[in-house]
C-alpha positions as CSV (number, residue, x, y, z in Angstrom):
1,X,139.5,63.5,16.7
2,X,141.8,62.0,14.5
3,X,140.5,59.9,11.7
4,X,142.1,56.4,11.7
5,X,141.4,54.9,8.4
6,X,140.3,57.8,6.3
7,X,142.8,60.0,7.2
8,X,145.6,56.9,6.8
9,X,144.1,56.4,3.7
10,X,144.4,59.8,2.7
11,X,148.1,59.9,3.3
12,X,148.9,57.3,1.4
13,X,146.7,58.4,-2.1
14,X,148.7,61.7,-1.8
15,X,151.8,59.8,-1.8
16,X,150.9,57.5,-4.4
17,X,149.9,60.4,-6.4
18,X,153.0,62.5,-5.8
19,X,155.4,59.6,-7.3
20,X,152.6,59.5,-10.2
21,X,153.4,62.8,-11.1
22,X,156.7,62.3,-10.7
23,X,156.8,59.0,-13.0
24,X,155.2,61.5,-15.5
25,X,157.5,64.2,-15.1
26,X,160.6,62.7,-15.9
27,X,159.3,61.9,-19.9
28,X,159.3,66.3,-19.7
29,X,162.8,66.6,-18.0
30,X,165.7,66.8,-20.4
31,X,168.3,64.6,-20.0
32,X,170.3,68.0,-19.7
33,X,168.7,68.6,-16.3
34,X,169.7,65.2,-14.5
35,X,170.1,68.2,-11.3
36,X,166.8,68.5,-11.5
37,X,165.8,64.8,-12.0
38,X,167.8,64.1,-8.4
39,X,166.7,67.1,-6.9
40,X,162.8,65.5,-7.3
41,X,164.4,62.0,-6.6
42,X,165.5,63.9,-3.1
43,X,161.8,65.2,-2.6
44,X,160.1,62.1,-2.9
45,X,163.0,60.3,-0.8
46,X,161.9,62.6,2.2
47,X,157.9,62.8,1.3
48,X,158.7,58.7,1.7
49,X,159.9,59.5,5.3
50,X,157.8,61.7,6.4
51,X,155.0,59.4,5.0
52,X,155.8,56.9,7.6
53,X,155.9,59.5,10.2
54,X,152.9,60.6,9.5
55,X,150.9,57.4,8.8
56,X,152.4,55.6,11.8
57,X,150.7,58.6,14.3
58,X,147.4,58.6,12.6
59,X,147.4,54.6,13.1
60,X,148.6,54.3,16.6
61,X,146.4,57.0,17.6
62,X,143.9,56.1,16.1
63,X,144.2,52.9,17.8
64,X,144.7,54.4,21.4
65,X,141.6,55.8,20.6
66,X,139.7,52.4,19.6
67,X,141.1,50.7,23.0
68,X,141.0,53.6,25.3
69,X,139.4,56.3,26.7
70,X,138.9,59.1,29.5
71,X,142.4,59.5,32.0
72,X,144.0,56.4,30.2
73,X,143.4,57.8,26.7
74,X,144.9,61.6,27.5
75,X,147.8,59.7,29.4
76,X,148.5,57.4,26.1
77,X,148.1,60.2,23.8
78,X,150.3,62.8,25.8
79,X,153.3,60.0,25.6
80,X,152.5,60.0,22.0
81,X,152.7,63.2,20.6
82,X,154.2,62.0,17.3
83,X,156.1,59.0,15.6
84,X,159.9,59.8,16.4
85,X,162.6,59.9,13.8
86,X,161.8,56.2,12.5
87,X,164.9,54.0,12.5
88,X,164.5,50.4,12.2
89,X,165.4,49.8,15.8
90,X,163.6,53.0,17.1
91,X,160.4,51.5,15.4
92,X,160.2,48.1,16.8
93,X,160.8,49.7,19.8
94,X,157.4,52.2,19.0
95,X,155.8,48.6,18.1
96,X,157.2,47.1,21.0
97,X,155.2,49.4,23.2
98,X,152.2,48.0,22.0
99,X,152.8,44.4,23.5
100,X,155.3,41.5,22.9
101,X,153.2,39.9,20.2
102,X,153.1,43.2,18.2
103,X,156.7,43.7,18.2
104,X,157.7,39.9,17.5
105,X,155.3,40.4,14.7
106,X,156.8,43.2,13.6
107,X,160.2,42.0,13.7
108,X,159.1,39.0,11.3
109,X,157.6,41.2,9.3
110,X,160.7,43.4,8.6
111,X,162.7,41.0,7.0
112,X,166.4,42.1,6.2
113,X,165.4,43.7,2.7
114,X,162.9,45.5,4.2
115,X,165.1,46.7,7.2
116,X,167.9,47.6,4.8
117,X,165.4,49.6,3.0
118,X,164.2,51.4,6.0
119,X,167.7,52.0,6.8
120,X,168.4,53.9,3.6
121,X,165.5,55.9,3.4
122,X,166.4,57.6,7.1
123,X,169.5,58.2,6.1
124,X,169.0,59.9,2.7
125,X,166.3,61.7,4.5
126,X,168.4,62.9,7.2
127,X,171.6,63.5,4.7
128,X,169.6,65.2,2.4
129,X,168.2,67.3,5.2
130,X,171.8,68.4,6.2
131,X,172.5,68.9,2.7
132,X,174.9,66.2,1.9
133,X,174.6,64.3,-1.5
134,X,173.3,60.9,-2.4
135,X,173.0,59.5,-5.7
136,X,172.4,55.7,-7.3
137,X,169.9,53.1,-5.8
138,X,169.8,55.4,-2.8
139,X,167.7,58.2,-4.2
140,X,165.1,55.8,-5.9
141,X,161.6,56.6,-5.0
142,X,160.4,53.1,-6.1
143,X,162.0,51.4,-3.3
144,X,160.4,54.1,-0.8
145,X,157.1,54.1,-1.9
146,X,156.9,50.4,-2.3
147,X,158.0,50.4,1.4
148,X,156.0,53.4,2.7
149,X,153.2,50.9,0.8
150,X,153.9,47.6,2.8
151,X,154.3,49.2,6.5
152,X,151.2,51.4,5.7
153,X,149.6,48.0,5.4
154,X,151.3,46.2,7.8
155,X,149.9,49.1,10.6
156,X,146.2,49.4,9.2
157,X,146.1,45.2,9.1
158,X,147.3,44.9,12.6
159,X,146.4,48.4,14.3
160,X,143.0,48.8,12.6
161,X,142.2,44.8,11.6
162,X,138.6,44.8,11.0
163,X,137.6,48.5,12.5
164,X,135.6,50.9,10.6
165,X,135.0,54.5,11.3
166,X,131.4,55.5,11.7
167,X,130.7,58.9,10.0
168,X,128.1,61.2,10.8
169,X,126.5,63.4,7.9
170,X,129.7,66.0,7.3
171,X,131.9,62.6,7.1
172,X,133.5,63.3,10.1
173,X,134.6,60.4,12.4
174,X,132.0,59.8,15.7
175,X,133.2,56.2,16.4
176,X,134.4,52.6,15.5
177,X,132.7,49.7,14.8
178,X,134.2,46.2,14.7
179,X,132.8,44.0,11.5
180,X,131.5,40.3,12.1
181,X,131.7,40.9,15.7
């Protein structure tokens, strides 16, 4: 079963700590090694997009699992088998599935900075992964993670709102549980 929350959660404190270490890594880095500097520049650029991969699959299904279950739950999660390639429009349209008020949301949500953001992530992620080079404001993690950071929190607010995972003893999830209601 996946884990909702915890496992969302998880995702993103690896992340965090990833560009941590990377932060810390550049004071070792000679300024003679600027190769190297981009190549972990590249890295975190596509830990960024997998990221939101990642974390948008745990929270949707995590929230097919909240709302669902039995035949409608299978058919929901065989139709989601994971977040596709996540392009601005190809994500609102993921959203959109969810409902009308979830996608307009959405859309208000991704203002043009953050859509323009978006936008360069996927394709340094998918230029990098055909090997072609990037450099400048393209290749900075900041920007990634502080997006990665916003949509991760945008999902949990509006796919998990006010759910919490009920553990049994080896902190594995056994249900949900809605707070104040």
């Amino acid at each position: 079963m996946i884990a909702g929350r915890a496992e969302a959660h998880s995702l993103w404190t690896s992340l965090k700590s990833e560009h941590e270490r990377y932060l810390r890594s550049l004071r070792y880095i000679p300024m003679t090694e600027l190769k190297l500097q981009e190549d972990l520049r590249k890295y975190l650029c596509l830990r960024c997009a997998g990221f939101l991969e990642q974390v948008t699959h745990v929270i949707l299904t995590s929230y097919l699992v909240q709302k669902s279950s039995g035949p409608i739950l299978e058919f929901s999660k065989s139709s989601f088998i994971y977040a596709p390639n996540l392009r601005v429009n190809p994500f609102i349209s993921l959203i959109g599935r969810f409902g009308n008020e979830k996608k307009s949301a959405f859309e208000k949500f991704l203002n043009s900075n953050r859509r323009d953001i978006l936008s360069d992530l996927l394709e340094v992620r998918n230029d990098v992964a055909h090997g072609k080079m990037h450099g400048g404001r393209k290749l900075d993690p900041a920007r990634y993670v502080a997006i990665c950071e916003e949509v991760y929190d945008w999902l949990v607010e509006n796919f998990l709102g006010d759910s919490v995972e009920v553990l049994n003893e080896e902190g594995k999830t056994v249900g949900y549980s809605n707070i104040g209601r």
